[in-house]
NUDRENGU-36150 format. One record per residue: residue number from 1; residue in three letters; z, y, x of N, C-alpha, C, O in turn. Coordinates in steps of 0.2 Angstrom, whole numbers, plus 5000, padded with zeros to 4 digits. Each point is the difference from the previous one (the first is absolute). Layout:
BEGIN
[site NUM; ala; [Z; Y; X]; [Z; Y; X]; [Z; Y; X]; [Z; Y; X]];
...
This chain:
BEGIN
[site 1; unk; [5825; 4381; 4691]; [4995; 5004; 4996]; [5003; 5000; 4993]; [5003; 4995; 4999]];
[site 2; unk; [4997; 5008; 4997]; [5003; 5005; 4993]; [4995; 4995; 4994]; [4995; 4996; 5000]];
[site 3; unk; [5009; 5005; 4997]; [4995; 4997; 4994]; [4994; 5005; 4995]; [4996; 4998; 4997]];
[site 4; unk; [5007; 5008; 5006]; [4995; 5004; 4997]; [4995; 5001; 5005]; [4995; 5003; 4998]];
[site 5; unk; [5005; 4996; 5009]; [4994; 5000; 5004]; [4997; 4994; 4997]; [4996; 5002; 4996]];
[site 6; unk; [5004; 4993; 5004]; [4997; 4995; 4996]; [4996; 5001; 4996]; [4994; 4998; 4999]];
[site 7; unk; [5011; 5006; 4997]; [4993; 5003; 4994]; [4995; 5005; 4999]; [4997; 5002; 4995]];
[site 8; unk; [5002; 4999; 5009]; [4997; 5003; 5003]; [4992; 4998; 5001]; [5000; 4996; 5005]];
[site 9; unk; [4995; 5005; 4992]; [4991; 4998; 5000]; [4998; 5000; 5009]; [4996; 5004; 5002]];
[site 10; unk; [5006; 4994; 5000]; [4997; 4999; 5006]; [4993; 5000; 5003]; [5002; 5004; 5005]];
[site 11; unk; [4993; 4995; 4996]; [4996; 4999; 5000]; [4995; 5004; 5004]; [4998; 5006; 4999]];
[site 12; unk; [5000; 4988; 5008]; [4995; 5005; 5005]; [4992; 4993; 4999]; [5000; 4994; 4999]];
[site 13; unk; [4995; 5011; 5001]; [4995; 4997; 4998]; [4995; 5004; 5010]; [5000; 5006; 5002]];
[site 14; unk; [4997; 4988; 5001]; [4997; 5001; 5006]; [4992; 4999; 4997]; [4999; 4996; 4996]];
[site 15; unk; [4998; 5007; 5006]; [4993; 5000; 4997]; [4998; 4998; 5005]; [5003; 4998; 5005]];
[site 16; unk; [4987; 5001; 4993]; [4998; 4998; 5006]; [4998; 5005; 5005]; [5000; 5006; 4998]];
[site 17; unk; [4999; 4991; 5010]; [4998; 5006; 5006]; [4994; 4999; 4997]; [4996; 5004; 4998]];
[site 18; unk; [5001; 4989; 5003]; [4992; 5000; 5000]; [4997; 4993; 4997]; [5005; 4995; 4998]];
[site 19; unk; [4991; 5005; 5001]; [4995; 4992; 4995]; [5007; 4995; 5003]; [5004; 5000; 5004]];
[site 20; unk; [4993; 4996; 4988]; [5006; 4993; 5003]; [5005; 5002; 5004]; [5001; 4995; 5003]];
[site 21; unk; [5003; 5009; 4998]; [5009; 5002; 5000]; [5002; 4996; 4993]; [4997; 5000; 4994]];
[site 22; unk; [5008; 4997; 5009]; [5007; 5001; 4993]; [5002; 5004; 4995]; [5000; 5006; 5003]];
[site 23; unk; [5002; 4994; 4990]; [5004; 5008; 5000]; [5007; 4996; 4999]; [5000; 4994; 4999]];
[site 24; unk; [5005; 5008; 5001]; [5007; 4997; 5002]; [5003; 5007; 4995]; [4998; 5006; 5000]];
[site 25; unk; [5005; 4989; 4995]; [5007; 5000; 4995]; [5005; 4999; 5002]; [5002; 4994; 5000]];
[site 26; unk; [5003; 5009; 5002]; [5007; 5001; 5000]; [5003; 5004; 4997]; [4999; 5006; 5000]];
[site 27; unk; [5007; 4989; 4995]; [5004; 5004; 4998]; [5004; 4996; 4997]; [4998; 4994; 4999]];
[site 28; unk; [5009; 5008; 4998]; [5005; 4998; 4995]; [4998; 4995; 4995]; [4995; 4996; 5001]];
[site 29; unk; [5008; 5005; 4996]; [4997; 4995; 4993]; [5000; 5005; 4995]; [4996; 4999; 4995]];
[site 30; unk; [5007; 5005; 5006]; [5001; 5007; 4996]; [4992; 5002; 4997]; [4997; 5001; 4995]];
[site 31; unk; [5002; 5000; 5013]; [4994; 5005; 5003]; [4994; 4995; 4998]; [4995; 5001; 4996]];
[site 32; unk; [5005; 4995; 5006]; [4995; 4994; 4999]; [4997; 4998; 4992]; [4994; 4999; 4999]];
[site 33; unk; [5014; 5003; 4996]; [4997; 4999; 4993]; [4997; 5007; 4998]; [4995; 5000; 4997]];
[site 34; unk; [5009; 5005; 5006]; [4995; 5006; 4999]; [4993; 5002; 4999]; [4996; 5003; 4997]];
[site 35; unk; [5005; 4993; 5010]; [4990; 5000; 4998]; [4996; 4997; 4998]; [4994; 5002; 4999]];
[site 36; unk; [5009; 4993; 4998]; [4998; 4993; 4996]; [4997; 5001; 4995]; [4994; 4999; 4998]];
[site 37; unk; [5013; 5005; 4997]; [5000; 5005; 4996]; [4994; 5005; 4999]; [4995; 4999; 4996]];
[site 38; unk; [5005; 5007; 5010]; [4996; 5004; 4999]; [4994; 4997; 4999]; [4995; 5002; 4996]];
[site 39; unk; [5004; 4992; 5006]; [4990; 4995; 5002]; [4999; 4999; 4993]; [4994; 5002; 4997]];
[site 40; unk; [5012; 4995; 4999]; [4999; 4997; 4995]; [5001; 5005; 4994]; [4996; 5000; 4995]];
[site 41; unk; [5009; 5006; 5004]; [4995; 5007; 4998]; [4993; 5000; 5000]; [4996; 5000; 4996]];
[site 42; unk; [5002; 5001; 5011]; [4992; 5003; 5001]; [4997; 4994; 4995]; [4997; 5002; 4995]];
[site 43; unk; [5004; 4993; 5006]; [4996; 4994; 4993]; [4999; 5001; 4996]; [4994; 4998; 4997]];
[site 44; unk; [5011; 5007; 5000]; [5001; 5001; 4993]; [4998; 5006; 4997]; [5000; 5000; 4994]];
[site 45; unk; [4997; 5004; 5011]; [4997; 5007; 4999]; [4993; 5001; 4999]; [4996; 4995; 5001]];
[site 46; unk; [5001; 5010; 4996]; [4992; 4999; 5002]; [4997; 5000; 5005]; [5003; 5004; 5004]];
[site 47; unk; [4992; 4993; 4998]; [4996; 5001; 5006]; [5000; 5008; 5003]; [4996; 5004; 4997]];
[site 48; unk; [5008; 4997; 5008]; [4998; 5006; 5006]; [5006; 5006; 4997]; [5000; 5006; 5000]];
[site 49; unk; [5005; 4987; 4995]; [5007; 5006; 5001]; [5005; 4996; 5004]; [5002; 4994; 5000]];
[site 50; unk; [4999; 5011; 5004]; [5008; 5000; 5003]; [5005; 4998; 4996]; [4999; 5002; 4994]];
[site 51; unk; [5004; 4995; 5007]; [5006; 4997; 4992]; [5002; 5007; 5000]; [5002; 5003; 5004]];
[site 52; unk; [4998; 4999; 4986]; [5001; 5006; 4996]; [5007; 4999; 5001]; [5003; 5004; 4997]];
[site 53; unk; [5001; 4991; 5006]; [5009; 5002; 5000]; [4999; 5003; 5007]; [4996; 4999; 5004]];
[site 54; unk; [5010; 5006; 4996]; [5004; 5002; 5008]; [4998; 4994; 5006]; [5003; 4995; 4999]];
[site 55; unk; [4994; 5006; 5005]; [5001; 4997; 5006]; [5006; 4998; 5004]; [5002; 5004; 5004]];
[site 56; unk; [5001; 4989; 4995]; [5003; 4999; 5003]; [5002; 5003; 5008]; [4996; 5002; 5004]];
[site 57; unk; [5010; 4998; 4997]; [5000; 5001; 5008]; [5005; 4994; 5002]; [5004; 4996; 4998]];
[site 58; unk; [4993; 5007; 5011]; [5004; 4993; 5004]; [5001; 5005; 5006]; [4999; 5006; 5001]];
[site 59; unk; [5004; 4988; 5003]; [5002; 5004; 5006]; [4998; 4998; 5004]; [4998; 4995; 5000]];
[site 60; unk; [5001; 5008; 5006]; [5001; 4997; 5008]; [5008; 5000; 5004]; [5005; 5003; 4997]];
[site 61; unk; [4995; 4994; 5007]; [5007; 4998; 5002]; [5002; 5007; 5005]; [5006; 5001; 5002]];
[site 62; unk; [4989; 5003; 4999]; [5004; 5007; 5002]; [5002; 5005; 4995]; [5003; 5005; 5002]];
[site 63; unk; [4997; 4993; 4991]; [5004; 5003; 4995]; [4993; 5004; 4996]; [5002; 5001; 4994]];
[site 64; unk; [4991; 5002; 5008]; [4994; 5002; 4996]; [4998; 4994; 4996]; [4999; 4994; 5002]];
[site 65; unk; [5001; 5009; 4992]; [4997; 4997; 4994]; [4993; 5005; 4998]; [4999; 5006; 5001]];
[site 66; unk; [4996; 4986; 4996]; [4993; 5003; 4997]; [5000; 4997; 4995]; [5004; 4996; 5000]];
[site 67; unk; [4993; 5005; 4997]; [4996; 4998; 4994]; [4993; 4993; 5000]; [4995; 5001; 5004]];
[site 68; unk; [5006; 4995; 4993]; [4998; 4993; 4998]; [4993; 5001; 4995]; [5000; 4999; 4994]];
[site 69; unk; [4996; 5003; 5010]; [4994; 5001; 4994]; [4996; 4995; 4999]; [4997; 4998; 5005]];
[site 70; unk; [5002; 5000; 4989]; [4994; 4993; 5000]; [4993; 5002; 4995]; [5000; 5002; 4994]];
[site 71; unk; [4996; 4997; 5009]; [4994; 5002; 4996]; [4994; 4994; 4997]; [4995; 4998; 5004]];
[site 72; unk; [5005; 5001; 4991]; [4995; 4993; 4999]; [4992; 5003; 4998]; [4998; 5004; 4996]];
[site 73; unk; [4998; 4993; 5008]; [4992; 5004; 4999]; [4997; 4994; 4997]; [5000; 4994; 5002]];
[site 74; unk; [4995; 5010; 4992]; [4996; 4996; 4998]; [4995; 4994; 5001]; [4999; 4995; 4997]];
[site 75; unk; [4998; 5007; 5009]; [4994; 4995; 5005]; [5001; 5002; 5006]; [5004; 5004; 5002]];
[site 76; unk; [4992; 4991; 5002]; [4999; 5002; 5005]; [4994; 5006; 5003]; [5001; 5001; 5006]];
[site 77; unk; [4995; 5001; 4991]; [4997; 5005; 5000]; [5007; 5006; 5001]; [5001; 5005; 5004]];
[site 78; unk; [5004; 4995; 4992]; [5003; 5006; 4999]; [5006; 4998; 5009]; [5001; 5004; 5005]];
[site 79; unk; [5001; 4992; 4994]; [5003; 4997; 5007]; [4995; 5000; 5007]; [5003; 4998; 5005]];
[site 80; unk; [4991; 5004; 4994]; [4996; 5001; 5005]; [5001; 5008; 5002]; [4999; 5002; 5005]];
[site 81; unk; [5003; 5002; 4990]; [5000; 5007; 5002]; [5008; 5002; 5003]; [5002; 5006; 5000]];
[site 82; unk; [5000; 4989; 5003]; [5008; 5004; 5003]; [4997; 4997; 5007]; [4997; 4995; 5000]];
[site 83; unk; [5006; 5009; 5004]; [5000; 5000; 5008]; [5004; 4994; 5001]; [5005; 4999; 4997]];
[site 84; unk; [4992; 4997; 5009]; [5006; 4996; 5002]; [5005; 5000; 5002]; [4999; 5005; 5004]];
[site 85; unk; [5008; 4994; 4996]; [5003; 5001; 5000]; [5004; 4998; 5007]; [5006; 4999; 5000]];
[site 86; unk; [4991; 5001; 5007]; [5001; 4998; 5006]; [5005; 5006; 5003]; [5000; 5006; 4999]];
[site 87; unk; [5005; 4992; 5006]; [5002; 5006; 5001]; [4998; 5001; 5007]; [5001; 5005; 5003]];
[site 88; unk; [4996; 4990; 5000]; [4996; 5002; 5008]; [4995; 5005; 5000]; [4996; 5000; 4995]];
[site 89; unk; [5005; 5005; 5009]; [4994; 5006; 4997]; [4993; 4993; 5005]; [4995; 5003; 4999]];
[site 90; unk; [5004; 4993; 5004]; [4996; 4997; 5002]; [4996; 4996; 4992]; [4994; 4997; 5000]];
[site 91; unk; [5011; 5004; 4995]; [4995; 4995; 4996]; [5001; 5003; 4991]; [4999; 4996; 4995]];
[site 92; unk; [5001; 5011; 5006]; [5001; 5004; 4997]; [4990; 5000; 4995]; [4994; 5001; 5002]];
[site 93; unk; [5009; 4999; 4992]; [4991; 5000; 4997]; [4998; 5007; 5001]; [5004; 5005; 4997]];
[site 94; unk; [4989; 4996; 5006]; [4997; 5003; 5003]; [4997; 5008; 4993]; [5000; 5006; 5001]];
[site 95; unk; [5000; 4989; 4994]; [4998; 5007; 4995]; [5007; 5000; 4995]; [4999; 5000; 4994]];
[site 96; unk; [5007; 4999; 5009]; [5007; 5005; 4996]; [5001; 5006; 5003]; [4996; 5003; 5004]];
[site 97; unk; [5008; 4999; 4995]; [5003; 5006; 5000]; [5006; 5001; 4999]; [5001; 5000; 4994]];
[site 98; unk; [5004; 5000; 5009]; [5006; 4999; 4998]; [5002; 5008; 4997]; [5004; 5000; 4995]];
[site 99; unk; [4994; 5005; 5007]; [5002; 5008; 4998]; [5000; 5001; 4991]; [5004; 5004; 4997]];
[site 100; unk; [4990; 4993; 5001]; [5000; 5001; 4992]; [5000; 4996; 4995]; [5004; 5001; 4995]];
[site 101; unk; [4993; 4994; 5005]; [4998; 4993; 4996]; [5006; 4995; 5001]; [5002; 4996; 4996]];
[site 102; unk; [5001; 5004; 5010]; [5005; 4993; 5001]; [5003; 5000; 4996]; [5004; 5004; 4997]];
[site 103; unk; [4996; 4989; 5000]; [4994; 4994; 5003]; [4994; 4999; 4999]; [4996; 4996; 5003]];
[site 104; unk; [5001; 5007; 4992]; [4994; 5001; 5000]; [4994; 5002; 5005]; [4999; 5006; 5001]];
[site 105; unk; [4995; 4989; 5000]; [4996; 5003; 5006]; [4998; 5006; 4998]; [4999; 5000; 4994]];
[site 106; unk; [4999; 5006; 5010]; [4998; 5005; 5001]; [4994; 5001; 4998]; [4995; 4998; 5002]];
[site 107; unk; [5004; 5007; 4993]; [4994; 5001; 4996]; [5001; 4995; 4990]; [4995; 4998; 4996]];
[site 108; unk; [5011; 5001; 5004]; [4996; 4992; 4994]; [5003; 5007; 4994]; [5003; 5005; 4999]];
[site 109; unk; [4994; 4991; 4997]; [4999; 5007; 4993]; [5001; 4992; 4997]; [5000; 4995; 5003]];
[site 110; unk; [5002; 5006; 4989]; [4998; 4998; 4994]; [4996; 5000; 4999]; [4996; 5004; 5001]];
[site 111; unk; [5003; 4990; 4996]; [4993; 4998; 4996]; [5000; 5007; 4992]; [5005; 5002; 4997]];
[site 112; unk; [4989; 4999; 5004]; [4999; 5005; 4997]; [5004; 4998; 4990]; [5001; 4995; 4996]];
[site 113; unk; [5001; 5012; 5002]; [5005; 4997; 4996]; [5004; 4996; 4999]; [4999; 4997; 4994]];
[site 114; unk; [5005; 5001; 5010]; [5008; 4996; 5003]; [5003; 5006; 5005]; [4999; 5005; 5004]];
[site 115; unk; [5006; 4993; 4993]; [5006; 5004; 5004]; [5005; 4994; 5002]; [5005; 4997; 4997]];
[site 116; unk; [4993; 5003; 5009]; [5008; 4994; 5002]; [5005; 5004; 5005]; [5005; 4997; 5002]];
């Protein structure tokens, strides 16, 4: 393996299928600090921004890269309005919508004058 494969952000993240699944972090140390990073961006941003830098990216080991997005929410009232995040259509929350809002549940609006 190359030294520039190496350096390379590696990084495959496995979500959950359903309640109580694992989610599984694999990756480089490369890829592993990237996210680190982006978490520790989002800390530093205001509530319900995506860190205002560029989006880091990483890889999968088939050679597609995406983008590392971190988002830090004010309360749990505002963490209550994203859809969960299961990937079993068996345990999929019942009022999302993946077509318009994802991840946000289906129907959520702002609180009247906020814009988040």
């Amino acid at each position: 393996m190359s030294d520039t494969h190496d350096e390379v952000p590696w990084l495959h993240i496995y979500g959950q299928e359903g309640h109580h699944d694992p989610v599984l972090l694999v990756g480089t140390r490369r890829g592993l600090l990237t996210l680190i990073n982006a978490c520790l961006a989002a800390l530093h941003e205001p509530p319900l921004g995506t860190t205002q830098q560029p989006a880091p990216h990483v890889y999968v080991n088939d050679g597609e890269g995406y983008e590392v997005q971190v988002t830090l929410v004010p309360s749990t009232e505002v963490m209550d309005t994203y859809a969960v995040p299961y990937s079993g259509r068996w345990a999929h929350d019942a009022e999302a919508s993946l077509c318009d809002t994802w991840p946000r549940k289906a129907g959520w609006q702002p609180p009247p004058g906020e814009t988040l």
